[in-house]
C-alpha positions in Angstrom: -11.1 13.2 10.2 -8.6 14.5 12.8 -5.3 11.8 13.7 -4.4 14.2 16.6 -2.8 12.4 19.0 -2.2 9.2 16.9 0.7 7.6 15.2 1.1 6.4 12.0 3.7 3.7 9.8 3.2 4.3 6.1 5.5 2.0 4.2 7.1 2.8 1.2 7.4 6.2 2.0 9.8 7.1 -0.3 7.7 8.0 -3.4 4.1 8.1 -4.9 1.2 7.0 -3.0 3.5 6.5 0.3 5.1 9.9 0.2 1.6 11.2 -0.7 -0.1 9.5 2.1 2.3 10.3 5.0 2.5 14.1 4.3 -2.1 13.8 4.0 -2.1 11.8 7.7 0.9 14.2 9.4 -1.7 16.8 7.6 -4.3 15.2 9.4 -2.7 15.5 12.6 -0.7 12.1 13.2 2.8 11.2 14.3 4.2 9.6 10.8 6.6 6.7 10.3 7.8 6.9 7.2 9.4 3.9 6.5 11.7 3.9 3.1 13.9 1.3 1.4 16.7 3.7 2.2 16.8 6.2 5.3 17.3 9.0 2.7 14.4 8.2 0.9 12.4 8.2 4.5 14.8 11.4 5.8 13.5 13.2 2.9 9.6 12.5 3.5 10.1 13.5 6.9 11.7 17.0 5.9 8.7 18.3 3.7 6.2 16.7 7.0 8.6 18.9 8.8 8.4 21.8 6.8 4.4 21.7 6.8 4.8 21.7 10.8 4.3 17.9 11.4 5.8 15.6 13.0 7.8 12.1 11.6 10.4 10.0 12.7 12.0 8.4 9.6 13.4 5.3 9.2 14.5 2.6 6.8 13.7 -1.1 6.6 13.2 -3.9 3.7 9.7 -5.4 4.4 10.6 -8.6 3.1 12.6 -9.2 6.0 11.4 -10.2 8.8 13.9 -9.2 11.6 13.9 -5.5 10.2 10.7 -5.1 10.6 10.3 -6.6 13.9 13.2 -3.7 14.9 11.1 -1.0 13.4 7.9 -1.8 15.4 10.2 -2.5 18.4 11.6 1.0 17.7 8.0 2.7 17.3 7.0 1.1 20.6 10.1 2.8 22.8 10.4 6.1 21.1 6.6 7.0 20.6 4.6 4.2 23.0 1.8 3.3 20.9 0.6 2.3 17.1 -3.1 3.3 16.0 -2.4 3.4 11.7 -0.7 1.3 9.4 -0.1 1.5 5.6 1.0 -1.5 4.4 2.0 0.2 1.1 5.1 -0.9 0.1 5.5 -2.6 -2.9 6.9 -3.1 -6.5 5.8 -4.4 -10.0 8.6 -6.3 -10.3 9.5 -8.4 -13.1 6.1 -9.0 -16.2 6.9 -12.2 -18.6 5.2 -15.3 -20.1 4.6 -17.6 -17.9 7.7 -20.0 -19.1 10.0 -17.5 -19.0 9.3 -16.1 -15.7 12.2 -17.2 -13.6 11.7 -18.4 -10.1 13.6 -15.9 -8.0 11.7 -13.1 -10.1 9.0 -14.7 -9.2 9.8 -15.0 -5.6 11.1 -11.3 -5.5 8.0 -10.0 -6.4 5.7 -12.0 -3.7 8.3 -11.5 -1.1 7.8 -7.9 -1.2 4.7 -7.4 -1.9 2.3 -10.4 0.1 5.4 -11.3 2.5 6.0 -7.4 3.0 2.7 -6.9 4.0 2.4 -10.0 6.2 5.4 -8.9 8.4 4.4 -4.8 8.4 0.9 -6.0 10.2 2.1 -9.1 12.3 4.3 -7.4 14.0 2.1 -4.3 14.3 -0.6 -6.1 16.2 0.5 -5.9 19.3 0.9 -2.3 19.6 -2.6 -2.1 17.3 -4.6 -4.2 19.7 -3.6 -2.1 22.7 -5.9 1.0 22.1 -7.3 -0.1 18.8 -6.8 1.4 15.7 -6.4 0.8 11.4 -5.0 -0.9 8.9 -5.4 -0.5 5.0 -3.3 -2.4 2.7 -2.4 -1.2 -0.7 -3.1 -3.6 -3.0 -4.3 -2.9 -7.0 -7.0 -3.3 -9.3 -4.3 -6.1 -11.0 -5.5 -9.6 -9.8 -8.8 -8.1 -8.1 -11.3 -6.6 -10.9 -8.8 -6.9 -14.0 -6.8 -9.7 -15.5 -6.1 -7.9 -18.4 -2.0 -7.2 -18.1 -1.0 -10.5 -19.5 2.7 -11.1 -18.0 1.9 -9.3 -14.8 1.2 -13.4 -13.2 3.5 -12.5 -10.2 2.3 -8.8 -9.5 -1.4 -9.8 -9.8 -1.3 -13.1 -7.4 0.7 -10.6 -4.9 -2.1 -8.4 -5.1 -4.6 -10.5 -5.0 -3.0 -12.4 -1.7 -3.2 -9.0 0.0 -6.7 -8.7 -0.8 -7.4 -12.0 1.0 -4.9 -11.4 3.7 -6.9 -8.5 4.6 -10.3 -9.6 4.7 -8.8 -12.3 7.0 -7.0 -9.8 9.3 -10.4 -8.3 9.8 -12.3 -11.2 11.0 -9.2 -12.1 12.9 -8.7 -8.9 14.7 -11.6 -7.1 14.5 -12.9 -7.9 18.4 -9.9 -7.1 19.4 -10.4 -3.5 17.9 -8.5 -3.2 14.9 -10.1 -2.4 11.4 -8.5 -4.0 8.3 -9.4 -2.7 4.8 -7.6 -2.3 1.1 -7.2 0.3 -1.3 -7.0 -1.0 -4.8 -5.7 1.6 -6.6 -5.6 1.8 -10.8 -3.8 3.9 -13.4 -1.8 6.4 -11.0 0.6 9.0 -11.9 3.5 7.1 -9.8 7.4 6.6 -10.0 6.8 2.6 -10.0 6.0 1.8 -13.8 9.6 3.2 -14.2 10.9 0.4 -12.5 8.8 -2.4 -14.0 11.1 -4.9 -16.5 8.7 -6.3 -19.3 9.8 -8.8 -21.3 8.2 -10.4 -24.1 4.6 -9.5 -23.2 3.3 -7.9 -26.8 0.7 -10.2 -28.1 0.5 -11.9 -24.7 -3.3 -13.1 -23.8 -6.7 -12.1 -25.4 -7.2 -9.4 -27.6 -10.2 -7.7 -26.9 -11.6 -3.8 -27.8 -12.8 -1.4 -25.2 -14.4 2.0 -25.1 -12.3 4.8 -26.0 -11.3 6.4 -23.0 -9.2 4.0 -20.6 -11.0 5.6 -17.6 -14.5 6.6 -17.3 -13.3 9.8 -15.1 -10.7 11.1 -16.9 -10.0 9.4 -20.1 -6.3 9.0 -20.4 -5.5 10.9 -17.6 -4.3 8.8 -14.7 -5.5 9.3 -10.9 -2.8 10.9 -8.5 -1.0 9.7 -5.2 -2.6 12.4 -3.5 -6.4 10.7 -4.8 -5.7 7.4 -3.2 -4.1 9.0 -0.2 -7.0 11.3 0.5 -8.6 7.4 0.5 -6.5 6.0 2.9 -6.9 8.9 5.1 -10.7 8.0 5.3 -10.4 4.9 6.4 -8.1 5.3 8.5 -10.4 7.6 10.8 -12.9 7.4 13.3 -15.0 8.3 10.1 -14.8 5.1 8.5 -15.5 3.3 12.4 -17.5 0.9 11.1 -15.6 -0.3 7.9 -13.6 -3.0 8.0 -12.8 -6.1 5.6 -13.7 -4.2 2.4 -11.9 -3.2 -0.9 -11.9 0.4 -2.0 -11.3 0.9 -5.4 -10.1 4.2 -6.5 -9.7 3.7 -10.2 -12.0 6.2 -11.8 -14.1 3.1 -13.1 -10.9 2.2 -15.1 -11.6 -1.6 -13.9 -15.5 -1.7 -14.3 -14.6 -1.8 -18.6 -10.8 -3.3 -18.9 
């Protein structure tokens, strides 16, 4: 599953399953982007690439907008010449409230960054992607996509489920034109973002319902790791996974098969 020779973007770089997965594709052999909402975030992914004797050029962008992330692929183009990977991973949870207390522009924050993020990371990728070919995969969740159970979670969920759909799309779209599009769907992982996730008023949301003991058929109530789903992305990303495209890959630990 060499990347030798290849260059990579890997959004949301900064922390958990982006950090995880541009150190595993520089591992791999690639040229990393690490893109991070702050260039210190991305300076500091790039120093431990470093230190393991890869290569990355760090830089910093918000996805949501659009001009920013036309500069970044503009940049990748003169500095490296090419594109062949792209992690669309960048993301957050965002705000998770009833539905009539959900404010618009928490509403709007959330899908801007996640489904709009995601949009502009690949539109403006596909003309360096089409040149030689090459991959996509889209980080997306098991939220909005096998389970429905986080009552409160409306905005996170619909933004997950929109990259789901997005992606299959991409791949019908620009799959004759050589480029593979597939999604991760990631569940409980052991990740900075629930940190940063506002809840408000979401106890006794939805349907109570009672599950087997043991949240995840794998591990119980251990979570996955960054490094599990990147060691994912890395697959599907190479010439190993050549003929899969349009496809979800859950890597969950059967965590959404029972909740």
């Amino acid at each position: 599953m060499t990347l030798d020779g290849k260059v990579a973007l890997v959004t949301g770089a900064g922390s958990g399953i982006g950090r995880a997965t541009a150190v595993r594709l520089a591992r791999d052999g690639a040229t990393v982007v690490p893109l991070g909402h702050r260039q210190e975030s991305a300076d500091d992914v790039a120093q431990e690439i470093r230190r393991d004797g890869g290569t990355a050029v760090p830089v910093s962008a918000n996805v949501e907008d659009a001009a920013m992330m036309r500069d970044v692929l503009a940049r990748i183009d003169q500095e490296l010449g090419r594109l062949d990977v792209v992690v669309a991973n960048a993301g957050v949870n965002g705000v998770w409230a009833p539905l009539d207390e959900l404010e618009p522009d928490e509403w709007s924050t959330t899908i801007d960054t996640n489904l709009t993020g995601t949009f502009h990371t690949v539109r403006y990728a596909v003309p360096l992607l089409v040149r030689q070919g090459g991959a996509v995969v889209v980080v997306a969740s098991i939220n909005g996509t096998r389970t429905f159970s986080n009552s409160g979670a409306s905005a996170y969920a619909t933004s997950k489920a929109g990259q789901v759909a997005f992606a299959r799309m991409a791949a019908v779209e620009l799959g004759p034109r050589g480029v593979r599009v597939n999604s991760v769907c990631p569940g409980a992982i052991d990740t900075e973002i629930d940190d940063n996730t506002e809840q408000r008023n979401t106890d006794g949301l939805g349907v109570r319902a009672e599950y087997p003991d043991g949240d995840i058929p794998l591990t119980g109530k251990d979570p996955g790791s960054a490094a599990q789903v990147a060691d994912a992305i890395a697959f599907l990303v190479s010439d190993a996974a050549s003929h899969v495209t349009g496809t979800e890959v859950f890597v969950d630990g059967g965590q959404s098969l029972i909740v």
